[in-house]
MIDOLO-927377 format. One record per residue: x, y, z of N, C-alpha, C, O in turn; residue number from 1. Coordinates in Angstrom, 3 decimals. Example, Ala and Ser with C-alpha at 12.3 -4.5 7.8 and 13.67 -1.06 7.14 Angstrom:
<sites>
     neast    nnorth       nup    caeast   canorth      caup     ceast    cnorth       cup     oeast    onorth       oup    k
    13.190    -5.690     7.800    12.300    -4.500     7.800    13.200    -3.300     7.800    14.236    -3.319     8.465    1
    12.850    -2.250     7.080    13.670    -1.060     7.140    12.900     0.030     7.870    13.409     1.138     8.039    2
</sites>
This chain:
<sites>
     neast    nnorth       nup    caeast   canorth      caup     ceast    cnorth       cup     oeast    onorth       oup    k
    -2.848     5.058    -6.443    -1.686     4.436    -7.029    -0.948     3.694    -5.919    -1.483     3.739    -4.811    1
     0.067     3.094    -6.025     0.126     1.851    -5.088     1.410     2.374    -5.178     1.926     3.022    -6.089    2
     1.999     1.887    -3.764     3.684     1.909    -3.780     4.246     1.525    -4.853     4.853     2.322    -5.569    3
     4.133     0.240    -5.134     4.711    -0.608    -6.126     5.304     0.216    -7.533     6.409     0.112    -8.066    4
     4.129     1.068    -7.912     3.436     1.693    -9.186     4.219     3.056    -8.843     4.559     3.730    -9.816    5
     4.492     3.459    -7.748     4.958     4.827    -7.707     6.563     4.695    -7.349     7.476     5.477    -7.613    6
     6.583     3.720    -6.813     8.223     3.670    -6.581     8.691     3.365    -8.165     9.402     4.297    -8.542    7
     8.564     2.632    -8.918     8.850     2.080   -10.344     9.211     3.571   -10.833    10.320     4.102   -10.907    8
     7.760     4.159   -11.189     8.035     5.104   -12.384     8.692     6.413   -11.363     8.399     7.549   -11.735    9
     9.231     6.330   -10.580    10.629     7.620    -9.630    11.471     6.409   -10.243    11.608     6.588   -11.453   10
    11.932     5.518    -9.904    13.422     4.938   -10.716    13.300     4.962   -11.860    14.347     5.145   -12.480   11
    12.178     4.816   -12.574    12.312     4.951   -14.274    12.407     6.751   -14.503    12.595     7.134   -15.658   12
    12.326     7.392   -13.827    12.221     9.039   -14.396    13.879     9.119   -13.730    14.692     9.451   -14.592   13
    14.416     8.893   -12.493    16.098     8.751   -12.243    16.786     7.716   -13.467    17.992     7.913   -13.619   14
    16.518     7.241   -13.861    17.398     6.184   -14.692    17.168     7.496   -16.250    18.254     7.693   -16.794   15
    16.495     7.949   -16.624    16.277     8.570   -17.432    17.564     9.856   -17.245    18.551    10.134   -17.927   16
    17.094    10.326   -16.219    17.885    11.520   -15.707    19.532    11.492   -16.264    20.259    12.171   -16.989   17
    19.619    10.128   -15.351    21.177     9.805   -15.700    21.430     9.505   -16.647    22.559     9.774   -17.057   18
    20.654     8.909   -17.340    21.191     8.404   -19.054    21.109     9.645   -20.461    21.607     9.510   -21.579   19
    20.235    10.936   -19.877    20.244    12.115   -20.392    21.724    12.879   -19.799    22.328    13.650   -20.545   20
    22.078    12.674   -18.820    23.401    13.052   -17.846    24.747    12.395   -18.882    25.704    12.974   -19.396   21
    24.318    10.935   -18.908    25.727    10.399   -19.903    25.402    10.552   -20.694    26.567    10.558   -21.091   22
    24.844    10.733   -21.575    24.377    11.285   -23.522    24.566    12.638   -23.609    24.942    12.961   -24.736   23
    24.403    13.887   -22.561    25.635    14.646   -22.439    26.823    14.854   -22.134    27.591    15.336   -22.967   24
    27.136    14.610   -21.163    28.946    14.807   -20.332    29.356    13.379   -20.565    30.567    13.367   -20.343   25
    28.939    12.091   -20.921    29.783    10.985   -21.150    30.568    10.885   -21.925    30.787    11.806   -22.712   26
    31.295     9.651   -21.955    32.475     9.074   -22.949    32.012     9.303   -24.293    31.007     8.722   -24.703   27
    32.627    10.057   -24.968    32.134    10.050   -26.788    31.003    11.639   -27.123    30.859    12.245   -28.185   28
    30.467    11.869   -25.966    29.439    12.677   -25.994    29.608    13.779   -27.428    28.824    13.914   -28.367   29
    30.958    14.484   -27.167    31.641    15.334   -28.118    31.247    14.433   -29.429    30.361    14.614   -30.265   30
    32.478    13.132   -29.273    31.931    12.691   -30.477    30.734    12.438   -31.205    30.754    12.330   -32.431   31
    29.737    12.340   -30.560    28.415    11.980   -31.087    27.565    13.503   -31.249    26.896    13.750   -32.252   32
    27.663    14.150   -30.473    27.133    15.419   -30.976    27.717    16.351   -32.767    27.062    17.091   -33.502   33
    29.245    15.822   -32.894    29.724    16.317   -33.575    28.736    15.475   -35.117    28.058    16.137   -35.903   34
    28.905    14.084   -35.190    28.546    13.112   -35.980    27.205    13.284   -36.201    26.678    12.861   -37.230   35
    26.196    14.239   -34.783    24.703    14.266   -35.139    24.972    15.415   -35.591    23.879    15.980   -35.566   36
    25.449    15.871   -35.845    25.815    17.747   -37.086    26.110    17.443   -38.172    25.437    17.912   -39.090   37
    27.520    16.311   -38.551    27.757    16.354   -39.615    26.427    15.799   -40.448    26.046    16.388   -41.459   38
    25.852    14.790   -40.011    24.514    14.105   -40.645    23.377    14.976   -40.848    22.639    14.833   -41.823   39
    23.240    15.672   -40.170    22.243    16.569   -40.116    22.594    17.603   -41.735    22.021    17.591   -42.824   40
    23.684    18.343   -41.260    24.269    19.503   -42.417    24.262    18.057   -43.444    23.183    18.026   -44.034   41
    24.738    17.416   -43.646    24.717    16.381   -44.976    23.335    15.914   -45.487    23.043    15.786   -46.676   42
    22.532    15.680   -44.445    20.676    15.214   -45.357    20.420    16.662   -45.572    19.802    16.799   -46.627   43
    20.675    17.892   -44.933    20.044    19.005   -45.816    20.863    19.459   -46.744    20.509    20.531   -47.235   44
    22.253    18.805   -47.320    22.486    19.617   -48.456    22.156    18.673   -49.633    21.976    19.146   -50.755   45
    22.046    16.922   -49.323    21.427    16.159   -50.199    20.081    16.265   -50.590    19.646    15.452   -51.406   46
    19.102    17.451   -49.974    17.905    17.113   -50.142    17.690    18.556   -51.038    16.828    18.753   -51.894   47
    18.757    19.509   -50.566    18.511    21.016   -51.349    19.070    20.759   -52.511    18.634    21.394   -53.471   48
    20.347    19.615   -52.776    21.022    19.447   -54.457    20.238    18.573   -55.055    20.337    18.538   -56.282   49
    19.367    17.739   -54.472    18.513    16.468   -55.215    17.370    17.850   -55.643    17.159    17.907   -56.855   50
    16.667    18.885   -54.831    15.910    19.730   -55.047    16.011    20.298   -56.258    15.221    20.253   -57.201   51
    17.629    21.138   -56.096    17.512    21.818   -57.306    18.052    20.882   -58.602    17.751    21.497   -59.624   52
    18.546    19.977   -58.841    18.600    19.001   -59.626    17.331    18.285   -60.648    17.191    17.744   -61.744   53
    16.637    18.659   -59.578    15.494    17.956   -60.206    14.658    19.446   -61.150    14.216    19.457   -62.299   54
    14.693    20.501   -60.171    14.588    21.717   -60.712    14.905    22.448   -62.079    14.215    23.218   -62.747   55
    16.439    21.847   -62.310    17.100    22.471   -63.288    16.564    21.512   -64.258    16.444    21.857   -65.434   56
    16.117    19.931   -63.733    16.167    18.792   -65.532    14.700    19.567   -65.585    14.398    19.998   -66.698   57
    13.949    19.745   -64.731    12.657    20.272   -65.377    12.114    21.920   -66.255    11.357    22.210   -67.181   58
    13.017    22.656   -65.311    13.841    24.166   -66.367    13.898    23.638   -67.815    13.167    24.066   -68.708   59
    15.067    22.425   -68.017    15.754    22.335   -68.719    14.647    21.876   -69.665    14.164    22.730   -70.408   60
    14.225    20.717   -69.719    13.296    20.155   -70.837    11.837    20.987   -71.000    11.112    20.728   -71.961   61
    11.432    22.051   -69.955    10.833    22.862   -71.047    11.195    23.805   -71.608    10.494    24.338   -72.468   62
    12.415    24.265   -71.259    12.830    25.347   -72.517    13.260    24.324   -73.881    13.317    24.802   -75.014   63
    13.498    23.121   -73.652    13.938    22.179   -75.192    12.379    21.811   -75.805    12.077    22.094   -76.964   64
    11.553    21.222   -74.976     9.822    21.846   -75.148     9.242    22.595   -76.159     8.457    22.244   -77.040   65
     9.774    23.760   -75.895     9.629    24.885   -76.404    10.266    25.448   -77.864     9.870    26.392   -78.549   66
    11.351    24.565   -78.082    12.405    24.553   -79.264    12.809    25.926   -79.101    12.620    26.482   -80.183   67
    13.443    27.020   -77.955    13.789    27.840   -77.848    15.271    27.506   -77.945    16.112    28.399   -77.844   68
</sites>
């Protein structure tokens, strides 16, 4: 491997470092961790009420199915 080739990817693995460094302890960090929770808790309660939603119309029309 060549200087060239090895010096590059040590500044690309430091530039990483630090930008994992500010995406924790930086400006907003709080904020954005908080915003990747609320989204998170929100696609799993849209995906468990679309779940059982779909659950209950299918409950539902075979007990009417059934003329019970």
């Amino acid at each position: 491997m060549s200087l060239k080739n090895k010096t590059r990817k040590e500044l690309e693995a430091k530039i990483e470092e630090i930008e994992r460094l500010i995406h924790k302890k930086g400006v907003g960090s709080d904020y954005l961790s908080r915003a990747e929770r609320i989204q998170r808790d929100l696609n799993l309660a849209l995906i468990l009420g679309g779940t059982a939603a779909i659950l209950g119309a299918a409950a539902w029309s075979i007990y009417k199915m059934r003329g019970e």
